[in-house]
N, C-alpha and C positions, 0 to 999 in steps of 0.2 A: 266815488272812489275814495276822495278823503274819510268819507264816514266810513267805509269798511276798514281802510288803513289803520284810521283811530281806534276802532273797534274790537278788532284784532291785536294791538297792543296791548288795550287795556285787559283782556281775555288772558295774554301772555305773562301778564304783570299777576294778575290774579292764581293763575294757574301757578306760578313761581313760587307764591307765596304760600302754597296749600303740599307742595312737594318737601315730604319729610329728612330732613340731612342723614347720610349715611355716618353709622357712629365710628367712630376712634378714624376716621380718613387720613388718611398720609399724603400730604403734599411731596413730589418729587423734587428732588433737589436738584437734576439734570437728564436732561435726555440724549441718547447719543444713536446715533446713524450710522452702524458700523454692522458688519454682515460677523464676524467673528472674534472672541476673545482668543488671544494664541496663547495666551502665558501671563502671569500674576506674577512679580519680584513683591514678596513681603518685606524684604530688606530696604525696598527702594519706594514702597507703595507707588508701584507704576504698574500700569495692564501696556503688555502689547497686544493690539488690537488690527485686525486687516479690516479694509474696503475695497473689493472691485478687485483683489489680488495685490491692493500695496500698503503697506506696515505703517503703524505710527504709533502715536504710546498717549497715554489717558493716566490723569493722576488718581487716585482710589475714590475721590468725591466726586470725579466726574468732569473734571476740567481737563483741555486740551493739553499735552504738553508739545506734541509734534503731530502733525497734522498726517493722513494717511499719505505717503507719497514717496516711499522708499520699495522698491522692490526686493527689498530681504534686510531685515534688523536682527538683531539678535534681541533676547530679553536683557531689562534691566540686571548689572551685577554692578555688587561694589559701588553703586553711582555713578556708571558707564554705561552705555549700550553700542553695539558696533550697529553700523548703518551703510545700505550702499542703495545709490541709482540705477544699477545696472546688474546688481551680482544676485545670487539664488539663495535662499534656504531651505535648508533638508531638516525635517522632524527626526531622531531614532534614538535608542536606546541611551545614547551617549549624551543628551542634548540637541540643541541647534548647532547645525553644521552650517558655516557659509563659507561660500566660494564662490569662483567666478568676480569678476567685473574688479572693482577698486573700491575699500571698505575704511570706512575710518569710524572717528567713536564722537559719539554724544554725551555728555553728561546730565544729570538731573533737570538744569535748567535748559534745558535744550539748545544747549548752545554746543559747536563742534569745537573739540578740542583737540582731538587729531586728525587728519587731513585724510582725503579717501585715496591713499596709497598702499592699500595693501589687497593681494590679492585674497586672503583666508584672513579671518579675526574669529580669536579665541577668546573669552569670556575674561573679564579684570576679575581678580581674586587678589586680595591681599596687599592693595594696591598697586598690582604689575600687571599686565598680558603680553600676550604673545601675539604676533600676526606674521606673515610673511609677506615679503616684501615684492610686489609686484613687479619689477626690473631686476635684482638680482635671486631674485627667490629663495634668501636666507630667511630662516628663523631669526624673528627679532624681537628684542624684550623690550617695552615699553613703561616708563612711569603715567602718575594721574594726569602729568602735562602733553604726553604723547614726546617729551624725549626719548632718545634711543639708549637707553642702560645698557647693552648690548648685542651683540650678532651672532647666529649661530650658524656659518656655511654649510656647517659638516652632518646638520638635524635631517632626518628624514619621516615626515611624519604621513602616515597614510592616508587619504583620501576622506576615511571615516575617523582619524582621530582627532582627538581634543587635548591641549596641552595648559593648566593650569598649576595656579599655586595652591598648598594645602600642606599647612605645619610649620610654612618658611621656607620649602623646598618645592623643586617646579623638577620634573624626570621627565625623557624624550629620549627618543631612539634616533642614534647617530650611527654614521659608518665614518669609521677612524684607521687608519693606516699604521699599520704592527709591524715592527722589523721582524724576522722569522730567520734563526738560525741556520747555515747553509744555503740560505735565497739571497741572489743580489737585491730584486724588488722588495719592496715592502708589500704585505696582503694585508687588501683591507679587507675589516672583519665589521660585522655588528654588535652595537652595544649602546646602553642606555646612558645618560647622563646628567647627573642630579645635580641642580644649582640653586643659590640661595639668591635672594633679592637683587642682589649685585650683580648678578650672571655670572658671577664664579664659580669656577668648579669646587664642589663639594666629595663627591666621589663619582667613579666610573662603575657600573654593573656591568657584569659579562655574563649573566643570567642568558641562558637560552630567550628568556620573555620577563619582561617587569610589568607588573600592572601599572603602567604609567597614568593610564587616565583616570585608575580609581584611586590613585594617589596616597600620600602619608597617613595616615590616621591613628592616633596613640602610638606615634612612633614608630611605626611600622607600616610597610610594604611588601605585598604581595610577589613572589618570585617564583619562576619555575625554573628549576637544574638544568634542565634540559627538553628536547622536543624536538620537533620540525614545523618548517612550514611548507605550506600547499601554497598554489595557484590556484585561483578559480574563477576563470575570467580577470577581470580586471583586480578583483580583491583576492587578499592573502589573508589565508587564515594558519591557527598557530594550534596545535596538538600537542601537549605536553607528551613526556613520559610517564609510564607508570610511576605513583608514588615519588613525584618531584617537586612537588608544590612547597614551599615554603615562608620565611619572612625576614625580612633584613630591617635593620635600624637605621637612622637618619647618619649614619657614620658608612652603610654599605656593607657593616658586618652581619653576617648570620643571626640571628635570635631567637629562630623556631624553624630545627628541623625542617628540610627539606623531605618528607614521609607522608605529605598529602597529595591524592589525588586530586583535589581542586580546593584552593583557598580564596575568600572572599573578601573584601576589606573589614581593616575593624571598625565597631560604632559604637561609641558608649562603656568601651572597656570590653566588649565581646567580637570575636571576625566567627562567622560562618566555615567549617570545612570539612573536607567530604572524605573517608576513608573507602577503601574498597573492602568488602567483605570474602568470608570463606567460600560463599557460593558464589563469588564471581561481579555481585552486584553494586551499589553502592549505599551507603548512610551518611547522616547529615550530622553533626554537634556543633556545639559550641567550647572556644579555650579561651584562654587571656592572655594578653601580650607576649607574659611570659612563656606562654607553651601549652600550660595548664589546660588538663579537661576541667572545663564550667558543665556542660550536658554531653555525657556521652553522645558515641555518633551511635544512635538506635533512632532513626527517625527518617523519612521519606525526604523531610526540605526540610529547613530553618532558615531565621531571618533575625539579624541581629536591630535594634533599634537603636537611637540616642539616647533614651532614658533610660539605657542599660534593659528593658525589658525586651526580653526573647521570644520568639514564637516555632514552635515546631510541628511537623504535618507526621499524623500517621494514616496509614489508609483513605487520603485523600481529604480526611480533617485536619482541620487546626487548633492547636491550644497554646497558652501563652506559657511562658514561663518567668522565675524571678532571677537576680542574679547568680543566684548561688544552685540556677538549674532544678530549682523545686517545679511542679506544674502548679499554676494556680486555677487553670480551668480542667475543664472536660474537653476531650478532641470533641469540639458540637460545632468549629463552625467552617463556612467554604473557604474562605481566605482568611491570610491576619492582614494588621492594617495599624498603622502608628498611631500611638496614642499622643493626643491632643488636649495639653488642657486637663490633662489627667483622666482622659475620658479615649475608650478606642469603638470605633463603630462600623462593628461587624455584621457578616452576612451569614446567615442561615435560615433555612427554611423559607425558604420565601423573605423574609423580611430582615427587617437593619434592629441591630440591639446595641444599646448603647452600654458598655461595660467599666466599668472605675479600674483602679491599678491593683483591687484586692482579687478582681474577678467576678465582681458582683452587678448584675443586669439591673439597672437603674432603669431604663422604659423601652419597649420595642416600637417600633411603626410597620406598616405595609409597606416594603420600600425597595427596592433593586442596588443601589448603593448610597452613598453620603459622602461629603468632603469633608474632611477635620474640624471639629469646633475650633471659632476664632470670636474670641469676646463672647465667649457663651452661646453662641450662634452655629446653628449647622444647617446646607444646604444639602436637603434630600429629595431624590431621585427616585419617584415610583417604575413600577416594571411599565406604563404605557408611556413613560419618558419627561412625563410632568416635572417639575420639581416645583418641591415647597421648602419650606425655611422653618424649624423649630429649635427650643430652649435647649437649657440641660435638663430639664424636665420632661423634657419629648412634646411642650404642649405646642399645637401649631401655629405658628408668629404669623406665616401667609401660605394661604391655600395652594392645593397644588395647581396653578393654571397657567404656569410659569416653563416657558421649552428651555431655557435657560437661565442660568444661576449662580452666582458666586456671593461671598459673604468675607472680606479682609480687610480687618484695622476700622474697627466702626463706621463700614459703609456697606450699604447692600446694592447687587446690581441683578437685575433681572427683564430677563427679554421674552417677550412677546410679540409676536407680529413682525413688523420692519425695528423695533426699537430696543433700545437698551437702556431701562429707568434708572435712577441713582437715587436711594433712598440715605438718611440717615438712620442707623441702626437703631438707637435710645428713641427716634419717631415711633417707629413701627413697633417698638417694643410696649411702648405708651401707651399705645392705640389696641395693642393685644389688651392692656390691664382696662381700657375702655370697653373693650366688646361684652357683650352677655359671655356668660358663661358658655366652654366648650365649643365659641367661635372664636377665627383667625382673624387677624386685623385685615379692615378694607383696604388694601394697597392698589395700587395705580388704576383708582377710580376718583369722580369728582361728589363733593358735597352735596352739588345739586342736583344729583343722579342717582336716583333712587334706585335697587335691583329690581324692581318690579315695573318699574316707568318702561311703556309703551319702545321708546329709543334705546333705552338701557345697551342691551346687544350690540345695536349698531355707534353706539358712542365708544364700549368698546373696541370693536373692531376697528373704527375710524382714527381712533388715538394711537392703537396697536401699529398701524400701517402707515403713521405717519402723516394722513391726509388728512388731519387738522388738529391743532392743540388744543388745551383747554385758553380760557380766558384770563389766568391768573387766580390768586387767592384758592388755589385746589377750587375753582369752579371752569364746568366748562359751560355755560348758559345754554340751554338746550331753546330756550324761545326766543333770544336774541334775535331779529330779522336780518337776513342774507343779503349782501349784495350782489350785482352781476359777476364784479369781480374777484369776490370769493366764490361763489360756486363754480367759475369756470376754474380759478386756480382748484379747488377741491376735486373737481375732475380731470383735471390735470394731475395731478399726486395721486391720484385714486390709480392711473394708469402708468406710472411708473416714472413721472415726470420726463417727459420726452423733449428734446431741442429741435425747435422748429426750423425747419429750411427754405425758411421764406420773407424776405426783408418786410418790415416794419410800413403797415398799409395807414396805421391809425395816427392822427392828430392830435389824441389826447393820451397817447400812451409812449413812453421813455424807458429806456437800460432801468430807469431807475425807480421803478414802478413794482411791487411785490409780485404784480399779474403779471408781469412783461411777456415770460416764457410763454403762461398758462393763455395768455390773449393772442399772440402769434401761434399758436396751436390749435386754438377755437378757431382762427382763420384760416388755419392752414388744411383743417378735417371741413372746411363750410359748415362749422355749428354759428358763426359768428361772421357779419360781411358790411359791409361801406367804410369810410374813412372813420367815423366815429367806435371808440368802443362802448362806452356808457360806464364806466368800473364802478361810479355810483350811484345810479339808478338801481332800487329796490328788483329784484329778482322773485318773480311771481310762480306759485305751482304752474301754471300752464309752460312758463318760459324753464324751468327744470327739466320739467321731462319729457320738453322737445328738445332740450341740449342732450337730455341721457336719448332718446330718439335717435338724433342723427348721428350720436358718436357710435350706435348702433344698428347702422346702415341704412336707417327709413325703412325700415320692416310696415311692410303692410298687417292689417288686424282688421278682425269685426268690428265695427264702430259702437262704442263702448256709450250705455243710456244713463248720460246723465241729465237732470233738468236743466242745471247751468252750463253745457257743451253744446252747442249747436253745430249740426253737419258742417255747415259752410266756417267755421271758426280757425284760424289757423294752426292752432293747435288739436283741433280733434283727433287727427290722425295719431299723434303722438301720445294722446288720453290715452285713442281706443288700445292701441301697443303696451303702455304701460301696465292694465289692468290685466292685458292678456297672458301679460308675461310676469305680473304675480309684483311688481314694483310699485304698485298703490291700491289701494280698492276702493279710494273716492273720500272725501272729508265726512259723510254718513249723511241720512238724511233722503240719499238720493241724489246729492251735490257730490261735486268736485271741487269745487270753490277754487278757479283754475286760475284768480285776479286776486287771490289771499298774497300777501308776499310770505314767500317760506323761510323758514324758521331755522336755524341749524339742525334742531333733533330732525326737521323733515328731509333735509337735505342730507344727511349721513345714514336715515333709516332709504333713500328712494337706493343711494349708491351702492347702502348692503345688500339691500335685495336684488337689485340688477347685476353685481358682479360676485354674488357669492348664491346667487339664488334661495337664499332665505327666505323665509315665508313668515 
């Protein structure tokens, strides 16, 4: 047995040395264990991230900042995040809604710096937010320490609203109490009102509707003359009048006409607004603060941007425009899309084009969408859901084999399988200028894992799902030999890491054991039984896949011919099963070599096979 042990080594050592390194490789700079990205703060370089349904937040390189363990967080703002144990959040159009439970806030270093008293928390802008207060259910203004700047009794915010700063000034719909001529009572009426840092009152709106949640922007907000509101179940929706739309200044006086059918906030010097037409219908342009037509309203939608550039739809296209409302394209594509980086990456025909701010298609891909270049980097989305990662030259940094994908502030993250890798950006970038020509850099593979190597497949898969790492140095050693108590933990992970409910049988095994789980488990299914567990005795082909065997109920099978398996052997049965069921087809020769001790690549190719049916 020692000469085959020896033997076998030295074959493994050999074999090692003959397998060619994959070129430009990228070592991972973190792995993380999280089922979804919820939200990216660029401001804050913080992801919040859910597991199992609870929140916590990851820094852009890939280190913890708060561990998953909150049942509703808001995203990073301003250097703050709200957090709560008990309360809910809501995705929509507005942002993250929370409510429910008792909510207080985080800061960058994850330390709480306001206490979880409130029942709603609204997003820090500008050094202030807002939350209500869970006992007296005032609106209350908060600084970065979670002092109370002040109170609002009289605010009534909706279910679905959001109250934020934006220009120095924070607006919210109050109900106030009006003396009324010939009334002994006072009638209270509704109306918005606008405060600065302080929580002082700045002005009151009597506006039928403020756009309160899309707030200030170039001095200006949104107002409608007049309307009504509906019921509709639990929420209230608001109908302007004809031609009431308007804009008032950070003073609350008028500054544009009340004469639109529907106004949108400004961005970059330009607001969106829709007039009605002779035949009833409606059109889209662009004006300026002042009032000013920038693009006539001749157009289906518009979209103002931050970099002052505009986009407008005719017949279901889109084309961009400049400030002064010239077109710099052709109506060619399905949507617009912000440009990044001085680059915007549109969709048509089938695929993503990368255009500059002249209008000029710089490279296209096959592609279904793309997220904004960040550091020269964009992460793109083929139509079968893949994503890959490319330049501003459109060449491909990594292939698409990636279900998800994000790319902000010189870090890349990308998930496959159970896992979420953290590259550094200038690696992968490196590794591109390494590869042959017209190939992507090899990302979250190892050195000593050739694409062609026999395990290849199943090394990724097994790194993908998390049921085993590499070894360091970007190697994961595919001939390394196994111990008992790695391949029963690998089988354990392979199956979803389960907690066993059955006290601790074994003499040699502790809490504080890597296998602990994975060995109460093997006990607990009868793959594994007496007081002893062995965690380091060598792990043989025949002892594998009699554990993948009984984890797979002792299936009966043909008895499987090999020269080195005899009938009476106690593994035959679990041979004959293996080969039946397509999980080995024998060391060659005619052998099994059932007394070889198996190797990692063996042990991650027997588990692909048997739980994904690979062949």
């Amino acid at each position: 047995m020692k000469k085959k042990l020896l033997a076998l080594v030295l074959c493994c050592v050999l074999c090692a040395g003959l397998v060619a390194p994959a070129y430009g490789a990228v070592e991972e700079l973190a792995d993380l264990r999280v089922d979804r990205v919820a939200a990216y703060s660029q401001e804050d370089g913080v992801y919040t991230v859910v597991e199992e349904g609870l929140y916590g937040f990851y820094r852009t390189d890939g280190t913890q900042l708060l561990a998953p363990a909150y049942s509703a967080a808001g995203d990073f703002h301003n250097g703050m995040a709200a957090v709560s144990f008990s309360g809910e959040r809501l995705d929509g159009g507005n942002g993250e809604i929370l409510r429910g439970g008792r909510f207080g806030y985080m800061d960058v270093n994850g330390a709480l710096v306001v206490p979880m008293e409130y029942s709603r928390a609204f997003p820090y802008c500008e050094d202030r937010a807002f939350a209500i207060d869970a006992e007296s259910g005032a609106l209350t203004l908060l600084d970065r320490s979670g002092q109370i700047v002040a109170s609002f009794p009289q605010a009534e915010i909706p279910e679905e609203g959001v109250v934020r700063f934006s220009e120095g000034l924070a607006v919210f719909p109050v109900r106030l109490e009006q003396e009324v001529e010939g009334q002994e009572e006072p009638v209270t009426v509704s109306a918005y009102l606008a405060v600065g840092p302080d929580g002082q009152e700045v002005c009151t709106l009597t506006d039928s509707f403020v756009d309160y949640m899309g707030g200030y922007h170039d001095g200006r907000i949104a107002v409608a003359a007049q309307g009504e509101w509906t019921e509709d179940g639990a929420a209230r929706r608001f109908a302007a009048a004809p031609q009431t739309w308007g804009y008032r200044d950070t003073q609350g006086e008028l500054a544009v006409e009340c004469r639109y059918a529907d106004a949108r906030p400004f961005s970059g010097g330009l607001a969106v607004v829709v007039v009605e037409t002779e035949a009833g219908g409606m059109a889209y342009g662009l004006i300026s603060p002042e009032g000013e037509t920038v693009t006539p309203a001749n157009y289906e939608d518009a979209v103002s941007f931050a970099n002052g550039m505009g986009a407008v739809s005719r017949n279901g296209r889109w084309a961009y425009v400049d400030r002064g409302g010239q077109t710099l394209t052709g109506f060619l594509y399905d949507e617009a899309v912000e440009f990044r980086e001085g680059i915007a990456l549109v969709r048509a025909e089938g695929e993503i084009r990368a255009l500059d701010e002249q209008g000029r298609v710089l490279f296209s891909l096959e592609a279904r969408e793309a997220l904004p270049f960040s550091g020269g980097t964009a992460v793109v989305r083929r139509a079968d859901g893949l994503c890959g990662v490319c330049d501003v030259e459109g060449n491909l940094l990594v292939p698409f084999t990636y279900e998800d994908a994000f790319h902000w502030d010189g870090y890349l993250w990308l998930k496959r399988g159970n896992l979420w890798r953290v590259y550094v950006t200038e690696d992968v970038i490196a590794a591109r200028r390494e590869a042959p020509e017209n190939e992507s850099a090899v990302v979250g593979v190892f050195s000593d894992v050739a694409s062609d190597a026999w395990y290849a497949q199943a090394v990724t898969w097994a790194t993908d799902h998390d049921i085993v790492t590499g070894t360091g140095g970007g190697q994961f050693s595919p001939d390394k030999l196994c111990t008992t108590g790695e391949i029963v933990t690998f089988l354990w992970r392979a199956v979803g890491r389960p907690e066993a409910e059955v006290e601790n049988p074994f003499t040699d095994v502790t809490p504080n054991h890597y296998y602990y789980q994975a060995a109460l488990w093997a006990y607990e299914k009868g793959m594994v039984d007496g007081e002893v567990f062995g965690a380091a005795e060598m792990c043989t082909r025949g002892m594998a896949v009699t554990y993948l065997w009984k984890l797979a109920g002792r299936p009966a099978a043909d008895a499987a011919f090999f020269a080195d398996v005899t009938p009476e052997a106690t593994y035959a049965q679990a041979v004959a099963w293996a080969v039946d069921a397509g999980v080995t087809s024998g060391s060659g020769e005619g052998g099994f070599s059932p007394d070889a001790v198996c190797s990692r690549g063996q042990i991650v190719t027997f588990l692909h096979r048997y739980l994904t049916g690979a062949r």
